[in-house]
KEPA-85161 format. One record per residue (C-alpha): x, z, y. Coordinates in steps of 0.2 Angstrom, whole numbers, plus 5000, padded with zeros to 4 digits. Layout:
N
XZY ...
This chain:
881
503749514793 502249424799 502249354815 500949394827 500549344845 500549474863 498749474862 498249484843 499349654845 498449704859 496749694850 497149754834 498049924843 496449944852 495249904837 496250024827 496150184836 494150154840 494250144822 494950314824 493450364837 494350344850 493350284868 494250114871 494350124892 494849954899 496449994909 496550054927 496949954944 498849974948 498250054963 498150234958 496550324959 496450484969 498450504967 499650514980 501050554969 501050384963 501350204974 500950114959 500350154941 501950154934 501350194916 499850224903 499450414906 499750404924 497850354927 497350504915 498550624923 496850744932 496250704912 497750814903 497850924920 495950984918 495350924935 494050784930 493050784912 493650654901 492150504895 493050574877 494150674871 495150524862 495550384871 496550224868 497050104883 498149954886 498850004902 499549894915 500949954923 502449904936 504049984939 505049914953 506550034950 507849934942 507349744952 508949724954 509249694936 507649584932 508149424927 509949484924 509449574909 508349514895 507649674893 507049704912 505549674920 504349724934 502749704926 502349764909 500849814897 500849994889 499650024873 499250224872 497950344862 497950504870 497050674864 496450774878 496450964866 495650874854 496850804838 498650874838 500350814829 499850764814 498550654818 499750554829 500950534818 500150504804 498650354812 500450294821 501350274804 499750184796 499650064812 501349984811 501449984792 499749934787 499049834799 500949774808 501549764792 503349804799 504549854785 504550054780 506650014778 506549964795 505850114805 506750264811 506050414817 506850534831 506150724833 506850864846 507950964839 506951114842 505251044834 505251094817 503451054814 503750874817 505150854808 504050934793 502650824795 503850674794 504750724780 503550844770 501950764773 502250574776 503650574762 504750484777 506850474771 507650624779 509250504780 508250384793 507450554805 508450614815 508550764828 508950724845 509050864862 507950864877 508750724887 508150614875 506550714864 505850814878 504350754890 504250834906 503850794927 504450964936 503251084935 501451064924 501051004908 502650954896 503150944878 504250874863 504250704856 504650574844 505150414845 504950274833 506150144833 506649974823 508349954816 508649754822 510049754809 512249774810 512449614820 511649724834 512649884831 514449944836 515649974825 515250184821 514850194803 513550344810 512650244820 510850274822 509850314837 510250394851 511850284849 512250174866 512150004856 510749884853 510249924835 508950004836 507449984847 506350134852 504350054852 503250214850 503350374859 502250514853 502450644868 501650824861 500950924877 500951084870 501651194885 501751224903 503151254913 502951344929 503751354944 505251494938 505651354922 504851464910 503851384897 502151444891 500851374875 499351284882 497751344877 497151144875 498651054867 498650854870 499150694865 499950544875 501050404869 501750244873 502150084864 502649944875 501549794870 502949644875 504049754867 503349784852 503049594852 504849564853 505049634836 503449544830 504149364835 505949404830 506549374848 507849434857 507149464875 505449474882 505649304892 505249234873 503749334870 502349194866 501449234882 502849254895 503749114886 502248994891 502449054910 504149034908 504148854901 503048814914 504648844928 505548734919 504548604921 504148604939 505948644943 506448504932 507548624923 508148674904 508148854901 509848924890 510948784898 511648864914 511649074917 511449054935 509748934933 509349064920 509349204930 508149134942 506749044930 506749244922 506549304941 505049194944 504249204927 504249404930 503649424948 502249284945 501649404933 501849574942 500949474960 499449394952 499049574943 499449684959 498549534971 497049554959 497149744961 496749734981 498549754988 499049635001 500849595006 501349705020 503149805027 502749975019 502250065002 501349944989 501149795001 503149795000 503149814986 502249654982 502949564998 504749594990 504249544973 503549394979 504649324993 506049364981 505349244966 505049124981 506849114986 507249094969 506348944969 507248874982 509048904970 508148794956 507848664971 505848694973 505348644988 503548654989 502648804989 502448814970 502249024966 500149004968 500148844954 500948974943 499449084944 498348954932 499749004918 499549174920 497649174920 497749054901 498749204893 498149364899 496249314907 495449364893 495949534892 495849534911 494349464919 494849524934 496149364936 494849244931 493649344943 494749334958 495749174955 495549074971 495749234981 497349294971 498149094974 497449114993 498649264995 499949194988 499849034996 499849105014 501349225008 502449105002 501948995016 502549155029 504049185021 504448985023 504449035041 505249185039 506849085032 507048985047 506949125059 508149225048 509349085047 509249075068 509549255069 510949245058 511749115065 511749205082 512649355072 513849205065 514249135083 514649305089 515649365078 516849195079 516849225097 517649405096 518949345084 517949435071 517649415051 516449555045 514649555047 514149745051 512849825039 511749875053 511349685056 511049625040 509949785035 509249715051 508949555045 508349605027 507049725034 506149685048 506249475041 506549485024 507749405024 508749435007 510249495006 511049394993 510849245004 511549325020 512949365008 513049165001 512949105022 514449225027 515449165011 515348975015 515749025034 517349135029 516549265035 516149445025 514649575024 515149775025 514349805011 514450015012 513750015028 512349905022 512050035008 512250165019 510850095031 509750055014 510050255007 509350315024 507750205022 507750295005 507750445012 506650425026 505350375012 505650505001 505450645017 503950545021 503250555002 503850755000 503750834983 502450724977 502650744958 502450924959 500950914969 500250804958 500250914943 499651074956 498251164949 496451194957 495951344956 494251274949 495151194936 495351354927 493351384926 492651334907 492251154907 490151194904 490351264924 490051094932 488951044947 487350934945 487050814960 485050824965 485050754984 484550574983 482850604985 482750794990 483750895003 483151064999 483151144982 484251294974 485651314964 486451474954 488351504962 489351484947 490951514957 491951584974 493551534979 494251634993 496151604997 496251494984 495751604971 494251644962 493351784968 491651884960 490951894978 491151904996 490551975015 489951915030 491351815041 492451745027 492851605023 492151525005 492251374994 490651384982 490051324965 488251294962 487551214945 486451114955 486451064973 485650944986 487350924996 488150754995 490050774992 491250645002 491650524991 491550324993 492050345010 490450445016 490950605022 490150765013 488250845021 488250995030 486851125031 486351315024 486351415010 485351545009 484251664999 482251714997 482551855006 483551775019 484751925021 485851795016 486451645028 488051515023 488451385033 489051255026 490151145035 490851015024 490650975006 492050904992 492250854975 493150984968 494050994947 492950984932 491550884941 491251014951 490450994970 491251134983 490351184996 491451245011 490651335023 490851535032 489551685026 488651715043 487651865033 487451945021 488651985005 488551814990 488951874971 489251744958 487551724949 486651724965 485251614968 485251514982 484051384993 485251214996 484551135014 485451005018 485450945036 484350795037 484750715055 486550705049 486250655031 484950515039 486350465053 487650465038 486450355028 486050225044 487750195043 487950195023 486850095021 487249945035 489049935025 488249865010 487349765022 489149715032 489849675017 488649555010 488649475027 490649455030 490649375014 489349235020 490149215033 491949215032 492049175013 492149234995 493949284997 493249445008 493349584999 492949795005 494749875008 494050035012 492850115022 492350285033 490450325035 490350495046 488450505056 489450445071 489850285065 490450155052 492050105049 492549965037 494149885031 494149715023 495249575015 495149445028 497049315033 496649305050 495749395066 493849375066 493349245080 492149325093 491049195089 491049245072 490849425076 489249385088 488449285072 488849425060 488249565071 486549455075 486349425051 486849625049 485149645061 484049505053 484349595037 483849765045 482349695052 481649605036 481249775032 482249765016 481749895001 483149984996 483350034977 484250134966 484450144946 485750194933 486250064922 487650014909 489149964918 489049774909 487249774916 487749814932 489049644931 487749534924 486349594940 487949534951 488249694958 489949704969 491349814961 492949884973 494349854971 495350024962 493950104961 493650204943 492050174936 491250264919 490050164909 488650214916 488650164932 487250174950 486750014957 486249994977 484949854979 484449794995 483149664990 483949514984 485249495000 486449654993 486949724975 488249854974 488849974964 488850134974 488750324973 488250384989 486750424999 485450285007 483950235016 482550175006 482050045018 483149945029 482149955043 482650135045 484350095053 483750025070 485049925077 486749885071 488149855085 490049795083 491049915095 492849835089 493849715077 495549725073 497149725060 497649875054 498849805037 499449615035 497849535028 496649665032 495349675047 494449835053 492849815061 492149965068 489950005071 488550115074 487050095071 485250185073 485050315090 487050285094 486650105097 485350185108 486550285116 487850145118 486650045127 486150155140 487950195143 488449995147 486850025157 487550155168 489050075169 488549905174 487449995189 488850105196 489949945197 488549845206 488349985218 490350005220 490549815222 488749825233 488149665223 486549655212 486849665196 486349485193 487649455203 488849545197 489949405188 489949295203 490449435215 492049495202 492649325201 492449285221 493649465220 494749385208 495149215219 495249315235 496549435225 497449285221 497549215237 498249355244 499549375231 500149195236 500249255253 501149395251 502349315239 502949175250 503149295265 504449415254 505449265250 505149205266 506149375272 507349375259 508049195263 508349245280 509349355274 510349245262 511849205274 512149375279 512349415258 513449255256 514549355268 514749515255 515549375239 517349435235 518649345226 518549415207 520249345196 519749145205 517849175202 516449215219 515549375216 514049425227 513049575224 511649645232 510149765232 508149735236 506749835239 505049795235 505349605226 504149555211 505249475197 504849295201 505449315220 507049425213 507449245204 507049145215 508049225230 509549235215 509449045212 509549015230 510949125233 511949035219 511448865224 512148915242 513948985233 514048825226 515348915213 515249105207 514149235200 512649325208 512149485204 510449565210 509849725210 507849765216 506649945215 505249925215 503850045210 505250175204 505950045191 507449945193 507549765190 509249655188 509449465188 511249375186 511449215187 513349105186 513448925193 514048795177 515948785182 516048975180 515248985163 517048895156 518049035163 517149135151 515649195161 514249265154 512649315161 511749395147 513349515144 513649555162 511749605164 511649705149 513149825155 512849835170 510849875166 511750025154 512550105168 510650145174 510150205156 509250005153 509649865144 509249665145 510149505141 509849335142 510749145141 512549135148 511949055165 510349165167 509849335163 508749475167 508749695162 507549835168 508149995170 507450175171 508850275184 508650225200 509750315209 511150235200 510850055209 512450065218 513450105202 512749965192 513149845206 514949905208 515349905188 514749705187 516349665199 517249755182 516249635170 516749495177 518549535179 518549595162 517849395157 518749275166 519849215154 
């Protein structure tokens, strides 16, 4: 069998089915598009899912993809296995109602005999055991031995995601030969051992299950299969595992080196250079697909992935920050097919870097944690870590598991291992309640979707905001409807409209619909994207009765389409900007334009200076007052990249493709609605900055007649604080910080007169101290004391005891406040300041603790002063040793 590289398969499974005419689409960012059902692509028809669910018009109705994908289900068992791995690449050709069965299986047969040349003795064949027809198009048609097909049930053969779409399949597998089998003389597939490799499955989506499990034909049949590309390339190179594949090998090899390390001599080393080798992979792709590290949904995802490989490092003895060098390797073997690594290289190692250099951090402050657990436990006499702590530990530091485990071993110690699993199925749980029935939903039907696909909506409001449209649909209730009244609530279909729907992060136009006669009045109050590339206009009949058919006038509200463009239009602006500014690495992370203001996230490490902000605020005006003329044109989306325009990240694009231009100073590819002249926005102002996801910054603007407003607002409140501070407003600066210093002085004053008080009263509280098992006890209550004066007074009092424990209580403004403080002789007797505060702060609903000599606790129930005072005489007798 010839031998044949990752990527030579790639391109000939690609060039194969075009042959075929089938649309070759590049594949799709592993941040799913439009699907909430999804955290991450996850595999090849998951980015066509609306495609085979009728809600969006394929490009064609054949397409071929290389997919990639990540699963992160079994991590546990990457690097363990030779056959497990977070990232991967799917190849597919799918048929959206178009070619059915015997198309698929007969190009599928023709690919990996004629032009993978894998031997026809080789290749078994699964069917289900229901599906006769593809059981005869295997035997009776392709001539394929009967005594190598064989029928398997629905756990194995069927394709189906609760309710939607679903269908039989077959499976194509490769027999590796005895030496992999078991010791059944019947073995074939389906059996548990590692003979034969299933590479290629053909799912047939031929009916739709609904809600009660009942199965009905689909009017439009469809294609989708599988064929995983490094597996596949296992069978082409004759290797065992994936971790020898040419292209993963190279990363691989490249471990070795800079741990100074031979792979195959030592399981345990093994284990690790696979763990590195697949991560590195999965980051770089989902680092170059806009996600960031962060504590929750895909950002964990990759922080996991990515502190975990860096801890592996640290077992082969790395200690440099090595993961970003790894990145070069993985740009040589897969930037070709994807550009985006080349693209994004400095940006994906800049992520990285910063990462692993956190997690560096994150190590030490884990170890100090857990070395307080450590001490504690040896100080109660006890040997088990509790599950809660080192769920603690693994979740809000990252720390991993495995090495708390290694830690407690070489102490003696043990982790309680149920009750951490116990504490990691409730975070299961709490994601799973917070994600609800999302596969379902996924595959829930528009009732648009069931219109014929030649009822679609045109787009006419770049230039125009009033034109007409013939209603082509109703939807009330969620269902289609032939007309309806005055006072009802509608979504409508037009063939051609003015209203911009949201999309791109600009909200959807308002306005009327109405007829010639104007007996007919619609307000519209919103407008959508809705299945089939149709445009939904939501709105409430104010008169009049509307029948499908109808024609009707489209008037768009201009001074909220104008306010929505002002701000539209100054992000492209703010983008270009930030990224002269802060550097290439910025990147748009999403963004909200409404006619109120402008809201943008981007990829930025750290928070934006205030001088920073000042200098992008004054370029973001520069550009606006060069009187900028702003363009628009269609073009191939290859001709877009070579003009320079700016792409986002996970956003879908066809190849036809609308380009923004704003002179030279902006390029970007863009669907919404704009200015045609930069002049028009007015003024641009800042009104905030601020993290909202680790690596991201949120600046937030407005622009046009809001500034106008904003201005005279700060006006208005700079005047009625001159006239309450009776200063001029000139003045106003100088008069506040005279304020300030005369506050402070006062403060002083009435600081050192509350401890002057509360010293004269020291001797008549020495008098309270009892005798507690050999130790001097002295409690007392305060009213009125800041915190620094409640410590001052408790220093004092324990200087004045010479040996013993003081314990303070103080309310002030209805909160209560506990210091304790214990003389050094005290502390060998087994005093403890921290513990005694902390119970004694619980018996008034609060809680504190601090060092054994010093501590401090608030608490919420006042009343219960006396209580809490009373209970620390029982703390310390139950200390004292």
């Amino acid at each position: 069998m010839q031998q044949m590289g990752l990527n030579e398969i790639r391109s000939k499974f690609l060039k194969f089915f075009e042959s075929k005419e089938h649309y070759v689409k590049e594949s799709a960012s592993l941040v799913p598009h439009n699907d909430k059902s999804l955290l991450l692509i996850n595999s090849g028809m998951a980015p066509l899912k609306n495609y085979f669910a009728g809600v969006e018009v394929p490009p064609s109705k054949r397409m071929t993809t290389c997919q990639k994908c990540i699963r992160t289900g079994d991590i546990e068992n990457v690097g363990k296995t030779a056959r497990h791995g977070t990232f991967f690449e799917m190849l597919g050709n799918f048929s959206f109602g178009d070619y059915f069965k015997r198309e698929s299986i007969r190009w599928g047969w023709e690919f990996i005999t004629e032009h993978l040349n894998i031997p026809q003795d080789k290749i078994w064949v699964t069917v289900y055991e229901e599906d006769d027809d593809s059981y005869d198009l295997w035997a009776k048609e392709m001539g394929f031995p009967e005594e190598r097909l064989v029928r398997l049930g629905k756990d194995d053969n069927f394709w189906e995601i609760g309710i939607g779409p679903c269908g039989p399949c077959s499976e194509i597998h490769f027999d590796r030969g005895p030496e992999y089998g078991c010791d059944n003389p019947d073995c074939k597939p389906g059996c548990d051992c590692d003979r034969y490799l299933e590479f290629w499955n053909h799912v047939f989506t031929q009916f739709n299950r609904d809600e009660e499990g009942n199965y009905g034909q689909l009017e439009h049949k469809n294609i989708d299969t599988g064929m995983g590309l490094e597996r596949i390339a296992c069978i082409m190179q004759g290797v065992d595992t994936i971790f020898d594949v040419d292209t993963i090998r190279h990363i691989l090899s490249t471990v070795e080196k800079m741990a100074g390390v031979e792979y195959g001599k030592d399981s345990k080393t093994d284990v690790s250079i696979r763990i590195i080798t697949d991560h590195i992979r999965a980051v770089s792709f989902l680092v170059a697909d806009g996600v960031l590290p962060s504590n929750e949904g895909r950002g964990y995802v990759l922080r996991r992935l990515l502190r975990r490989a860096a801890r592996h490092g640290k077992l082969l003895g790395i200690k440099e920050n090595f993961l970003y060098k790894l990145v070069d390797e993985v740009i040589k073997v897969s930037g070709e097919a994807y550009p985006e690594l080349v693209e994004k290289e400095s940006y994906i190692k800049k992520v990285i870097r910063i990462e692993e250099e956190k997690f560096n951090e994150t190590i030490e402050q884990g170890m100090d944690i857990l070395a307080g657990y450590i001490k504690e436990l040896k100080l109660n006499g006890e040997t088990t870590l509790s599950g809660e702590n080192a769920f603690k530990l693994y979740d809000t530091y990252g720390f991993p598991i495995d090495l708390t485990k290694e830690i407690l071993e070489e102490e003696n110690l043990s982790l309680n291992e149920e009750s951490f699993n116990e504490e990691m199925d409730k975070q299961r749980e709490r994601a799973r309640s917070a994600r609800g029935n999302m596969d379902g939903e996924s595959w829930k039907e528009d009732p648009l979707s069931k219109l014929d696909e030649s009822v679609a909506s045109e787009f006419d409001g770049y230039k125009e905001l009033n034109a007409s449209g013939i209603v082509k649909a109703i939807v009330k209730d969620n269902e289609i409807v032939e007309s309806a009244e005055a006072g009802e609530k509608v979504v409508l279909v037009l063939d051609k409209t003015t209203f911009y729907p949201e999309g791109g992060g600009q909200a959807g136009d308002c306005g009327l619909l109405t007829n010639e006669a104007e007996d007919i009045e619609i307000e519209v109050i919103d407008t959508k994207k809705g299945a089939n590339n149709t445009i939904k206009h939501i709105g409430v009949i104010k008169s009049g009765k509307v029948n499908t058919g109808e024609k009707l006038n489209t008037s768009v509200n201009k001074e909220v389409r104008m306010a929505s463009a002002r701000n539209h239009s100054a992000t492209h602006i703010l983008h270009r900007v930030l990224k002269d500014v802060l550097g290439d690495h910025v990147n748009q992370a999403g963004s909200l334009v409404t006619p109120e203001r402008l809201r943008f996230d981007v990829t930025h490490f750290e928070a934006i200076t205030k001088d920073e902000l000042k200098l992008i605020e004054e370029k973001v005006n520069d550009a606006i007052l060069a009187s900028l003329e702003i363009n628009s044109e269609n073009m191939n989306i290859n001709d877009a990249r070579e003009k320079g325009a700016m792409a986002l990240f996970g956003e879908k694009y066809g190849n036809e493709v609308r380009v923004v231009s704003m002179g030279d100073f902006s390029i970007e590819l863009c669907g919404g609605t704009h200015l045609t002249n930069t002049s028009q926005i007015g003024m641009f102002k800042i009104l905030s900055e601020g993290g909202v996801a680790a690596g991201v910054r949120r600046i937030e603007a407005i622009t046009g007649k809001a500034v106008y407003n904003y201005l005279n607002e700060r006006e208005a409140l700079i005047s009625n604080v001159s006239l309450s501070l009776k200063t001029k407003e000139d003045s106003l600066v100088q008069r506040v910080v005279s304020l300030l210093e005369e506050n402070k002085n006062l403060g002083k004053e009435l600081h050192e007169l509350k401890t002057q008080m509360s010293l004269q009263s020291i001797e008549s509280v020495l008098d309270s101290k009892e005798d507690v098992n050999g130790v001097n006890v002295v409690c007392a209550k305060f009213e009125g004391m800041d915190m620094n004066t409640l410590k001052e007074v408790a220093d004092k009092l324990r200087d004045k005891l010479a040996s013993g424990v003081v314990v303070l209580g103080n309310v002030a403004d209805d909160k209560l406040n506990f210091v304790v403080t214990a003389s050094q002789d005290v502390l060998a007797k087994g005093i403890h300041s921290g513990n005694i505060v902390k119970e004694v702060a619980m018996i008034a609903g609060g809680k504190g603790g601090g060092r054994p000599n010093m501590a401090q606790a608030g608490a919420p129930e006042v009343s219960k002063i006396n209580d809490a005072l009373n209970h620390a005489k029982e703390v310390v007798k139950s200390q004292v040793k």
